[in-house]
Each structure stands twice: as C-alpha cells, then as structure tokens.
C-alpha positions as CSV (number, residue, x, y, z in Angstrom):
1,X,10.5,6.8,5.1
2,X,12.4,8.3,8.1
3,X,12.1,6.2,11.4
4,X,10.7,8.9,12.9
5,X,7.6,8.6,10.5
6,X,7.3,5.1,10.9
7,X,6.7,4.9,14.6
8,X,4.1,8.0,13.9
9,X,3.0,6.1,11.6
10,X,2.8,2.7,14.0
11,X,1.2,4.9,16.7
12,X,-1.9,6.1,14.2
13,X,-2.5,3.5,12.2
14,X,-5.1,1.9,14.3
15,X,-7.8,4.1,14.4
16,X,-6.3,6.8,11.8
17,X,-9.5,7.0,9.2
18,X,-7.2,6.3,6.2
19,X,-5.4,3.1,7.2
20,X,-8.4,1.7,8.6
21,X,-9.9,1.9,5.1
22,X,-7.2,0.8,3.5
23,X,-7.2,-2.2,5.7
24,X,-11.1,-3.1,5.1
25,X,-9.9,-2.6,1.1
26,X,-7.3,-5.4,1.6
27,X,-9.3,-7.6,3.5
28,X,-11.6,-6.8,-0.1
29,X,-9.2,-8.4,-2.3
30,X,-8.1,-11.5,-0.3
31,X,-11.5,-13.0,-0.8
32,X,-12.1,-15.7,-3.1
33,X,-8.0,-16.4,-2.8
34,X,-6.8,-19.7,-1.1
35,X,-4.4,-18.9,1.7
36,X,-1.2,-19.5,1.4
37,X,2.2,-17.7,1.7
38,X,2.3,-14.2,1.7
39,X,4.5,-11.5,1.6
40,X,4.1,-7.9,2.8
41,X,6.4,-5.1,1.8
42,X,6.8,-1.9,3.1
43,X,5.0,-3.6,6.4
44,X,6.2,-0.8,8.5
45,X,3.6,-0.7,11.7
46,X,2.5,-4.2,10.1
47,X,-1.3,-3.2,10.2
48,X,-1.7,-4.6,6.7
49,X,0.6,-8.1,7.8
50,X,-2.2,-8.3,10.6
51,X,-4.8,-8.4,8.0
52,X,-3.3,-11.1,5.9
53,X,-2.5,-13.1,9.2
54,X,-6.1,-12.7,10.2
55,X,-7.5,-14.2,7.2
56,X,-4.9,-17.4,7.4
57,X,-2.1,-16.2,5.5
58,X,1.0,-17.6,6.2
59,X,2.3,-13.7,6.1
60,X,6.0,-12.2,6.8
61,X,6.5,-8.5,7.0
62,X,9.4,-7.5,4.6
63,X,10.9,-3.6,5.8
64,X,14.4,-1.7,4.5
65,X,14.9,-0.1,7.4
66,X,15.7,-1.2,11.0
67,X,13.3,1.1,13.3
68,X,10.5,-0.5,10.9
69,X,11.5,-4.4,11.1
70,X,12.0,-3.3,14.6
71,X,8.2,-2.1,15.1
72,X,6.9,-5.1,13.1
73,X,8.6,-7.4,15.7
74,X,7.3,-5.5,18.7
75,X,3.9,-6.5,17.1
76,X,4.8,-9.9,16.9
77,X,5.0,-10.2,13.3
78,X,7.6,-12.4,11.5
79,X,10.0,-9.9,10.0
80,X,12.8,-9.8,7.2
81,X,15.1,-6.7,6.4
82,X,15.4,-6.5,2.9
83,X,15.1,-4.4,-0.4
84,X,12.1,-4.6,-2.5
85,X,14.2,-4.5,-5.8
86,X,16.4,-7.5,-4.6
87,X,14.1,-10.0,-2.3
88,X,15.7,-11.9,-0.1
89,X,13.5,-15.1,-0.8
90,X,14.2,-18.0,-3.7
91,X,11.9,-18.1,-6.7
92,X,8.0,-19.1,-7.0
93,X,8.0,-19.5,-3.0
94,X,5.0,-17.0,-2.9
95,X,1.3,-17.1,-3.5
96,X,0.7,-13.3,-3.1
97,X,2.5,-10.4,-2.7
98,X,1.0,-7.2,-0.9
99,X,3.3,-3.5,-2.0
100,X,0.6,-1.1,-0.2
101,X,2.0,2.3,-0.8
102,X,5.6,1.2,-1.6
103,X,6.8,1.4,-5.6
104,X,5.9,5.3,-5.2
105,X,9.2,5.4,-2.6
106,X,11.3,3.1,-5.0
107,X,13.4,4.7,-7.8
108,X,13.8,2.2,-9.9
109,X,10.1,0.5,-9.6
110,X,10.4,-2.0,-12.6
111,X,12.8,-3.6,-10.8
112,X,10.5,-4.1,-8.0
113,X,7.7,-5.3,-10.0
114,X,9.7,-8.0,-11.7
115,X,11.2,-9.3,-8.3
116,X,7.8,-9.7,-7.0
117,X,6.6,-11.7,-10.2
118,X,10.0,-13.5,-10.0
119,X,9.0,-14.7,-5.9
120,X,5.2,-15.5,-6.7
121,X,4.4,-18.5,-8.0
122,X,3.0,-19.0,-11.3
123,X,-0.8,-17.3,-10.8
124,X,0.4,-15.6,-8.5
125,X,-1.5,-12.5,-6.6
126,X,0.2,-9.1,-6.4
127,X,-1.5,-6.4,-4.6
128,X,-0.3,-2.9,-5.4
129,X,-1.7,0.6,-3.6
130,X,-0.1,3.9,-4.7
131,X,-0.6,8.1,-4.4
132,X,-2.4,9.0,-7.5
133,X,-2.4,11.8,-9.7
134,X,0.6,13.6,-10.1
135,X,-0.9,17.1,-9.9
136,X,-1.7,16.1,-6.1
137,X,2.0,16.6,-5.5
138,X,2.8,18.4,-3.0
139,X,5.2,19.1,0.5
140,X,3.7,15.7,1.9
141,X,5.1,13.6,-1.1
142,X,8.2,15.0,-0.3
143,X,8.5,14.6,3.4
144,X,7.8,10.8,3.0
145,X,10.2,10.4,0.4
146,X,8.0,9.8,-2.7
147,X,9.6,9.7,-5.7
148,X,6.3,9.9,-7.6
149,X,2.6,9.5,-8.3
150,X,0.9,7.4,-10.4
151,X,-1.5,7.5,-12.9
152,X,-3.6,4.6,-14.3
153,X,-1.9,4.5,-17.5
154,X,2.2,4.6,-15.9
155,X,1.3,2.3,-12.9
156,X,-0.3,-0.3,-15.6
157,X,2.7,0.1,-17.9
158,X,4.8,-0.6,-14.9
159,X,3.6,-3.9,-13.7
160,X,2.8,-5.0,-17.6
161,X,6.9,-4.6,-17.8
162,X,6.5,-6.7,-15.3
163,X,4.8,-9.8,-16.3
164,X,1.8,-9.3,-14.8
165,X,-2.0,-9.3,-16.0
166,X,-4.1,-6.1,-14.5
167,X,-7.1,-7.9,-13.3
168,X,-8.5,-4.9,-11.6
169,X,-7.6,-1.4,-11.2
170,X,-9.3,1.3,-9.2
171,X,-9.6,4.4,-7.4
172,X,-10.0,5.1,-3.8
173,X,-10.1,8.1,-1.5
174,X,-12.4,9.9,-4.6
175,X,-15.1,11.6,-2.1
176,X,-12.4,13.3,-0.5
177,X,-10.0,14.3,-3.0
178,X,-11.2,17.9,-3.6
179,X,-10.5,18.4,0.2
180,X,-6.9,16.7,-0.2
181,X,-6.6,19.1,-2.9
182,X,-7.1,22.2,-1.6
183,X,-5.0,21.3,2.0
184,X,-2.2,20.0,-0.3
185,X,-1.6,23.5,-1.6
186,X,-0.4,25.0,1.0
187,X,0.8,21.4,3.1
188,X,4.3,22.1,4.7
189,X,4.7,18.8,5.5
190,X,3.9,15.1,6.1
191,X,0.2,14.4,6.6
192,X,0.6,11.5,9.2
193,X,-0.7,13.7,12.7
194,X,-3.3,12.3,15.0
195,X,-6.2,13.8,14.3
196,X,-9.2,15.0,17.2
197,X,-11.7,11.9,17.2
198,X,-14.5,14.1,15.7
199,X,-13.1,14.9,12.8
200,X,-11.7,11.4,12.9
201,X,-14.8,10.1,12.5
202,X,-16.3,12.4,10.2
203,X,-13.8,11.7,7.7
204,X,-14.3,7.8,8.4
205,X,-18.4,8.0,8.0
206,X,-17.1,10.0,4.2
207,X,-14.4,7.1,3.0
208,X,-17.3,4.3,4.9
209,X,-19.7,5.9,2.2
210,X,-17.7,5.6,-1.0
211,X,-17.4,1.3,-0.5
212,X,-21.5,1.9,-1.7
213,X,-20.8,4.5,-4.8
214,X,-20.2,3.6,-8.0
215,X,-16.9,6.3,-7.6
216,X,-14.0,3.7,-8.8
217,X,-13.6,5.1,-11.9
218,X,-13.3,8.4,-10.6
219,X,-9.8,10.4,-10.5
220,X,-9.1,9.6,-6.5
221,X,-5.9,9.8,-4.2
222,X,-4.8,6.6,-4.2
223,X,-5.1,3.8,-6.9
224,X,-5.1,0.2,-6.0
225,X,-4.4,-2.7,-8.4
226,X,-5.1,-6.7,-8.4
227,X,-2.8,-7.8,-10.9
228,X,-1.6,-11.6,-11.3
229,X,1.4,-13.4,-12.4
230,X,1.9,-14.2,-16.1
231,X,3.8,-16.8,-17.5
C-alpha cells in the first residue's frame, strides 16, 4: 500500500465504521488466550497493535514500508520494518501472530504463512482477515495493491500448506455485501474516504447488528480465520 494510503488510512481508522468493527472482532478472538508476545503485521496506523496492547499483549507492530513504521511510532507503538515472507525475529519467540488484511497484498502468501508458523511457538495463535470473494474484485483491490481475494476453500489450503489447524473460519461484513457489490461496479478507486458522520453511523448500527445474526456462514466481504500452530 502507497504511503499516501496509509496515512488516509491512519487518519480514518478511528471512527471509520469498518475498522472499528474489525477491531471489536479482534478483541473477539483474543479472549480465552493467555497474553503473551505478539506480533502484528501489516500494523500500518497500528489500530489493531492498540487492541492487542490493550488487552496485555506484549505487541510490536511489524510494517514494509517506512511512512507506515513511521505512523506506528508517532502512535507510540514499538515498530520493526520488515517483510512478512522473511521475519526479522528468531524461531518459536511468538505466542500469536495477528495478519489482518495482509497475505491478500503478498505474492507469494505460502511463504508468509509458513514464516508465521515458523515464529510462533508451538500452539501457537495466528489470526488471519482477508477480502473475500473474488467476484468482488474490483478498481479498489487494485488501488491498494491486492493481489487477490480469497475464498474459504484457497485461504484454508493456504495456511494448511502452512502447518496450521483451522480452528475457526468465518465471514464478516455479510449484511452489507449486496451494497459493496453494487458500488464496486462502477468503483474507480480506493474505498478508504472519510465518510459524513450520518452515514457513518448508519453503516456502524448495520455491521453492530450482524455480531447478533447467525450470518457467519454467509458469503461476506471479508473472511477472518483462527488458525493455530501444528507440530
């Protein structure tokens, strides 16, 4: 992703309906794990790193690119440069791994699966969000450098390859994916705009709603996987 789109990306994520949700859905998944040391790739604005902080995670923010390791650190987050398919970090030093939106931007995403099951320690947690549904595809995808969308099957198969156990796999973002649909048609560009707090809202109360519907197994536009280490 461009630096340009990181810092938009910095500047909406804190009250931007989507990232808020996909905070709460992190917060989700640490419970019921021990804290310990984390890692979070792809940190960019470093709203997910706050998260894992929050809830007593030893957490460093890991981002390619200098204007992102450069926000993280205006946030006050721990930050290392480095390359998701080559991890700067010595083997089994991890207890979870967090790739939110990250192996869709990576070419070669096997190899970023097995270096995060070669940091984590055996058991170890790795939490993986990506764009689902390849037939969302659209101008968006390409102006924040997607290589790809997923579906369950090819993002399972991926993180098998692996060596990881699926423990859970579900959709998100399913209420609103006719909408997504339909503005993805004729999308010219990146999604990532501020939005006017109304509709802000509106869209929060709709994505609020689906934590109480029995929607995961529904085709969504975005996927989001617990898997764990396997030795």
């Amino acid at each position: 992703m461009e630096g340009t789109e990181v810092r938009k990306l910095a500047q909406l994520e804190d009250a931007h309906w989507w990232y808020r949700e996909r905070r709460h859905l992190l917060a989700g998944q640490l419970r019921g794990l021990l804290p310990g040391r984390a890692l979070d790739i792809g940190a960019a604005g470093g709203g997910n790193t706050r998260v894992l902080r929050d809830h007593g995670w030893d957490a460093v923010a890991l981002e390619y690119g200098a204007e992102g390791a450069e926000v993280a650190r205006e946030r006050g987050l721990t930050v290392i440069r480095g390359d998701a398919t080559r991890l700067p970090l010595t083997d089994a030093c991890l207890d979870l791994v967090v790739a939110f939106d990250v192996l869709e931007h990576i070419p070669d995403d096997d190899a970023a699966a097995a270096e995060a099951h070669r940091v984590l320690r055996p058991g170890g947690t790795y939490l993986v969000a990506v764009p689902a549904d390849p037939r969302l595809w659209s101008e968006h995808d390409l102006a924040v450098d997607h290589v790809r969308r997923y579906t369950r099957a090819n993002l399972s198969a991926v993180l098998e390859r692996g060596g990881f156990a699926i423990r859970s796999i579900r959709s998100w973002n399913v209420l609103l994916r006719p909408v997504v649909a339909l503005r993805r048609r004729s999308s010219t560009g990146s999604d990532l705009e501020e939005l006017n707090p109304v509709v802000n809202l509106g869209l929060r109360a709709v994505i609020t709603a689906e934590r109480y519907l029995p929607v995961d197994r529904w085709p969504g536009v975005s996927l989001l996987v617990r898997a764990q280490r396997r030795d």
